[in-house]
N, C-alpha and C positions, 0 to 999 in steps of 0.2 A: 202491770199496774192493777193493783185490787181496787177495784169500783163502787164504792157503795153509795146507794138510793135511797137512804133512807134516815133517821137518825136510830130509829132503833137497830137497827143493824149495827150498832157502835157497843154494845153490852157484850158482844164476843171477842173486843178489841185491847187488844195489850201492849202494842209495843210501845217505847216512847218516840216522840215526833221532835220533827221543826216543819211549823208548818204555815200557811199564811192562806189569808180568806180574801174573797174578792170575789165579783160578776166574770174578768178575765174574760172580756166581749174583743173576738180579735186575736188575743197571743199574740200581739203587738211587742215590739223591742224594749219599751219600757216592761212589759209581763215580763220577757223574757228575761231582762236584767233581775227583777224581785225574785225570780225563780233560780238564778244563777247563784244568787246572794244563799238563799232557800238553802243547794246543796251545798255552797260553804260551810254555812254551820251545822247543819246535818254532819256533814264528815268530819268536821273537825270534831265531832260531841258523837261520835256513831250512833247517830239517831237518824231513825225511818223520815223520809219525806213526804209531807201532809199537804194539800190544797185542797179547800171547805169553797166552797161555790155555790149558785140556786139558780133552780130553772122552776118555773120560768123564772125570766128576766125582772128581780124586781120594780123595773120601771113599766111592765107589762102588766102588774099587780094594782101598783100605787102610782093611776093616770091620774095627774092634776084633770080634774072636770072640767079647769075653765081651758086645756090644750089637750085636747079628745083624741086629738091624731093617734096611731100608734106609733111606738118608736119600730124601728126596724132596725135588726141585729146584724154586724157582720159575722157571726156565726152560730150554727141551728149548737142544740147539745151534742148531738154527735157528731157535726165537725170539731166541736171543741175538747173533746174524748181525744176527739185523734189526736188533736194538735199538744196535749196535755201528755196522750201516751208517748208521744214523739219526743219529746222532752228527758226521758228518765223517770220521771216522778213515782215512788212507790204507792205512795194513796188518793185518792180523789174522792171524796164528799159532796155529793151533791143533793141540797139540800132542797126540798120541795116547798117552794115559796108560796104562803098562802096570805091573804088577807089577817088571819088566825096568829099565824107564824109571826107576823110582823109587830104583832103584839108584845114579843117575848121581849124583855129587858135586855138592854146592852151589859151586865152582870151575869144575868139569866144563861146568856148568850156565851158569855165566857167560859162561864163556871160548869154548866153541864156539858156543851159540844167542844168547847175547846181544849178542857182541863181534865174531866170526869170521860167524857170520849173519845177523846185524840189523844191524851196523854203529854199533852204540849211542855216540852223542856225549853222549846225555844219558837219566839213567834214574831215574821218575818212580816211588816205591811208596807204597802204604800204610804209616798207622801198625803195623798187627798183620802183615806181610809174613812168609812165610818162604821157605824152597824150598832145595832139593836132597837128596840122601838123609837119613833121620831128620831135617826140618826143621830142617837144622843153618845154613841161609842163614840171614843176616840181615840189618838193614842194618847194622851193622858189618862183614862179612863184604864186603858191596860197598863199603864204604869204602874197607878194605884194600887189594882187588882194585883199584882206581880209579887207586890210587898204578903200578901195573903198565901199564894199560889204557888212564889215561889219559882216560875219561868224569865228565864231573859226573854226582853222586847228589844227589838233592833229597827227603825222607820227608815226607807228607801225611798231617797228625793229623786224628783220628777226628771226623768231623762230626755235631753233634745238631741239634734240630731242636724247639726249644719245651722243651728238655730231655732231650731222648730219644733215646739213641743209634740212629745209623743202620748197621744193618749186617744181611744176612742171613737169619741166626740170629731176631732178633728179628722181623721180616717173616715167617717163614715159622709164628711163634709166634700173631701177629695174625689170620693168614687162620685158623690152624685155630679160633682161639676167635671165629670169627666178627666178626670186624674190620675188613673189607673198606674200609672209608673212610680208617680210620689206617695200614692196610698201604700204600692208595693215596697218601699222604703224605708218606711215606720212601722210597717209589718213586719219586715224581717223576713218576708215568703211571700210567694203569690198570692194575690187575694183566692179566696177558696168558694167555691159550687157547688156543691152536692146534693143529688134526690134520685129519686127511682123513675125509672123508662116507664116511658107511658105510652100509650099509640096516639100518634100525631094520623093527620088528612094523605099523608104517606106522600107527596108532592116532592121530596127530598130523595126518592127514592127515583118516583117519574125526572128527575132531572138529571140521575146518574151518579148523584151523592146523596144517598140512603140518611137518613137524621134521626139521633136517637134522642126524644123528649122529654126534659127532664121536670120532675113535678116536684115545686119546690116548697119550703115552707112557707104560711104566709107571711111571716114576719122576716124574712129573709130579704135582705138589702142587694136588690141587683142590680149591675151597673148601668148606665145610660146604653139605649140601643144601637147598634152596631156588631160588626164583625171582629172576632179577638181569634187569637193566637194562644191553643190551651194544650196544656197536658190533661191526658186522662188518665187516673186511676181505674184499672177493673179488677177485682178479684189480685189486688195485690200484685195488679203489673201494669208496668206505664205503657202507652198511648202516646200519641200526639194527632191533634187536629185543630180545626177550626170551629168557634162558638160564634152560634147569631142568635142577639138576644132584638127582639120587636117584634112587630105586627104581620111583617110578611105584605109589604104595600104593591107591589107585584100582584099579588093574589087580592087585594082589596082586603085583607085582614084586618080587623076589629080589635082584637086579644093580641096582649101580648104572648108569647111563647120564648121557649129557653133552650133551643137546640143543636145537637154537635155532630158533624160529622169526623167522626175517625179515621185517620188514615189506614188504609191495610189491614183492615177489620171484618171481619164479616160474621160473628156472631149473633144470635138470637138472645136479644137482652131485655127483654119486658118483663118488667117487676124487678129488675136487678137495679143496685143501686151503683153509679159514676158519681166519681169526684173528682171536680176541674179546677185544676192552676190556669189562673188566666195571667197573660205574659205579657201579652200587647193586644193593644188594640190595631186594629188593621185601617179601619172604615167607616164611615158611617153608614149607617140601612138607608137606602135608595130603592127608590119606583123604578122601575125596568120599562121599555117602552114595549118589550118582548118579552117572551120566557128565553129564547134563544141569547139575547143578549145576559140579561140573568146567569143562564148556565155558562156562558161566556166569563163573567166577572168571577162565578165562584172559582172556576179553572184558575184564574190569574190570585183568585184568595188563596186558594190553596198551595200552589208556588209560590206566592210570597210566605207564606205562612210553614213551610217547611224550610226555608232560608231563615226564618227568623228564629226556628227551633234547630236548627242545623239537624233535620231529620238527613 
């Protein structure tokens, strides 16, 4: 997948496209169907595959003042690299979202990145699409434009799934009430974890399962605290172990932490980056009245936890 950062990076760019623009927070089943749609027409017209994106997150950009919160993303840019290279897709455009940037006309927005640097023959979006200054785009707006431009437009309505809409919003509703199996659902894949080992108080290791710490982004949406059932990626080979994400109430812990032990591992990983499929949840995080008991239950997290992955 050729990657480009930049829009000026687009002046070297020739091929023709079918291509579709979006946040794509998740690679969610609904993504996943617009993206299926994507390589239809792509093949049937032998045209390159295009996905236009921005990081940051325009909602990280343009916070309503009177709801300060920040939003928190189910995934950083480069898990969404992955999940995007994972797909097939030949190009991905990610475009550097600025205060500046959002200025730029929904025309503006067409006509040079879509038309003039992607080469757009054909342009695939969502039902709820919008884009250009004040989310004035639409797909009428590229209907319009089309008559000009000269691209088919094609809009892909909103997909459910037993009932229940798939989109985002709703996903990132399910992980916080603890919903890990139904998020996994609308996902289409496990929810996903990734950061770089960092050295923890090493108390994972005094217990006889060593933990490697992962440092997350902060806009990174993690799930309720408890014990999960994960796959690891390392260096482009799978894992399996157990995830505890909390305080560590045992220890009197304060901070949260986000740590995994590996089954049948024993590599030197700090500064290396792990990526966690989380599968199931196991447990909730509990006070130990001992350490002894503690390393007792992990024993038992851990057998269950390799039943559940049929390690």
């Amino acid at each position: 997948m050729l990657i480009l950062k930049s829009i000026a990076e687009l002046e070297n760019f020739y091929e023709k496209t079918a291509l579709t623009v979006g946040t794509f927070d998740g690679i969610h089943l609904g993504h996943r169907r617009l993206i299926e749609r994507l390589f239809e027409k792509a093949k049937a017209e032998n045209l390159k595959t295009a996905l236009v994106t921005f990081s940051p997150h325009p909602q990280e950009i343009l916070q309503n003042r009177n709801h300060p919160e920040k939003i928190t993303l189910l995934n950083s840019l480069d898990e969404k690299i992955f999940l995007l290279e994972k797909t097939g897709l030949d190009v991905l455009l990610v475009i550097p979202f600025s205060l500046e940037f959002a200025e730029t006309s929904a025309e503006d927005f067409c006509r040079k990145i879509l038309i003039d640097g992607l080469n757009a023959s054909e342009i695939v979006i969502g039902y709820d699409h919008t884009f250009g200054k004040n989310r004035e785009g639409s797909l009428q707006t590229l209907k319009k434009l089309s008559q000009n431009f000269g691209y088919g437009i094609e809009l892909v309505e909103e997909l459910t799934l037993e009932h229940e809409k798939i989109n985002s919003t709703k996903i990132r509703k399910l992980l916080n009430q603890n919903l890990l199996s139904e998020a996994n659902k609308l996902l289409g894949s496990n929810y996903l974890i990734s950061g770089e080992v960092v050295k923890g108080e090493g108390r994972g290791k005094n217990l006889g399962f060593p933990t490697a710490n992962l440092k997350l982004p902060e806009n990174k949406l993690v799930p309720q605290s408890g014990v999960y059932a994960v796959t690891v990626d390392f260096e482009d080979k799978a894992y399996k172990g157990i995830l505890n994400i909390g305080t560590r109430p045992t220890f009197d812990g304060k901070n949260v932490s986000v740590e995994v032990f590996i089954f049948d591992f024993a590599k030197e990983i700090y500064g290396k980056n792990l990526r966690l499929g989380l599968i199931k949840k196991i447990r909730e995080e509990v006070k130990f009245e001992s350490v002894e008991k503690l390393k007792s239950q992990i024993q038992n997290d851990v057998a269950e936890a390799r039943v559940i992955l049929k390690d």
